[in-house]
Steps between C-alpha positions, in 0.01 A plus 500: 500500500574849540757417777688282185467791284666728712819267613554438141550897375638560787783290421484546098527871599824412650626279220394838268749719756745235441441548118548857504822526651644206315385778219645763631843291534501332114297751352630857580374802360701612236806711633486437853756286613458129701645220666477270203784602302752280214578278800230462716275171516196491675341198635119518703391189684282385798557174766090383387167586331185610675223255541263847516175247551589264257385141604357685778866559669751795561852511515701244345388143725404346187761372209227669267585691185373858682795389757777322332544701185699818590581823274865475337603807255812581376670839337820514386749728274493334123848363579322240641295389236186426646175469329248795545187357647645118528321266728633146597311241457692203745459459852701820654544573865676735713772259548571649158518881580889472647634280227372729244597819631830345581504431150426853368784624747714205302579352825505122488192338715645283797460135457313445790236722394194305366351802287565561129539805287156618332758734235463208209163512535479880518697524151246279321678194523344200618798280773454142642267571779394346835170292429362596832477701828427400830216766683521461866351697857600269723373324712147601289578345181709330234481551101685468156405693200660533116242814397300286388391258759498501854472260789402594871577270829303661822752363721271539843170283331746371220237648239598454139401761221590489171464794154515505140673889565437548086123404552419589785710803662294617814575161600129428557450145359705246673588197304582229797123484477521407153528111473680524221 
């Protein structure tokens, strides 16, 4: 209801502020002088999603779409050679935000770091890729995902949910019910 309503521009009113000032950082008006210069790389992120009422929850306690998927953008000098607009495909995670800026500073990533650079992807080209990620919150829940599937363990009433992500991408028809 109206209580819904009001959460939800509340907090796309605060995703617009973000806009803006990523705006007023990449896109300056003409002549006036900013932070992003031949050398600067920006990089915006967040730890989770918001549920904002999805599957009637808040916060990220589910391994949902609303909560898992996170923003990721990238701006960098030309130098760098990244696509304008790009957006990867594979299963990405943060585990991936050191190794690539690492890799834009050319600094080699250390082996014990589990993370791989998103750069090949951000120049178009198309790497060997993990087929997977694990999703966990523990001790709520378990899960695996590729982009296009996804499988959930409850871990407290070992619940089991399953989703066809391409098909279905509210997550709102779950195929363990499915005999087949």
């Amino acid at each position: 209801g109206e209580a819904l309503r009001s959460c939800r521009a509340g907090y796309y009113g605060l995703i617009n502020h973000v806009d803006d000032q990523i705006r007023r950082l990449l896109c300056p008006v003409q002549g006036v002088q900013t932070m992003t210069g031949h050398n600067t790389v920006v990089l915006l992120t967040s730890d989770h999603g918001e549920m904002l009422g999805d599957h009637y929850g808040w916060r990220k306690q589910v391994p949902y779409e609303a909560s898992a998927r996170v923003p990721l953008l990238f701006s960098a000098p030309s130098r760098f050679g990244l696509k304008a607009g790009s957006q990867i495909q594979a299963p990405v995670c943060l585990e991936d935000v050191m190794p690539t800026v690492l890799d834009l500073a050319g600094a080699p990533t250390p082996k014990t770091v589990e993370g791989r650079s998103l750069l090949p992807f951000l120049r178009g080209e198309t790497p060997a890729w993990r087929e997977y990620l694990p999703i966990e919150h523990a001790p709520l829940h378990q899960s695996l995902t590729d982009g296009r599937e996804k499988y959930i363990w409850f871990v407290r009433d070992g619940r089991e949910q399953f989703f066809d992500l391409i098909a279905d991408p509210l997550e709102c028809h779950d195929l363990t019910r499915e005999p087949a």
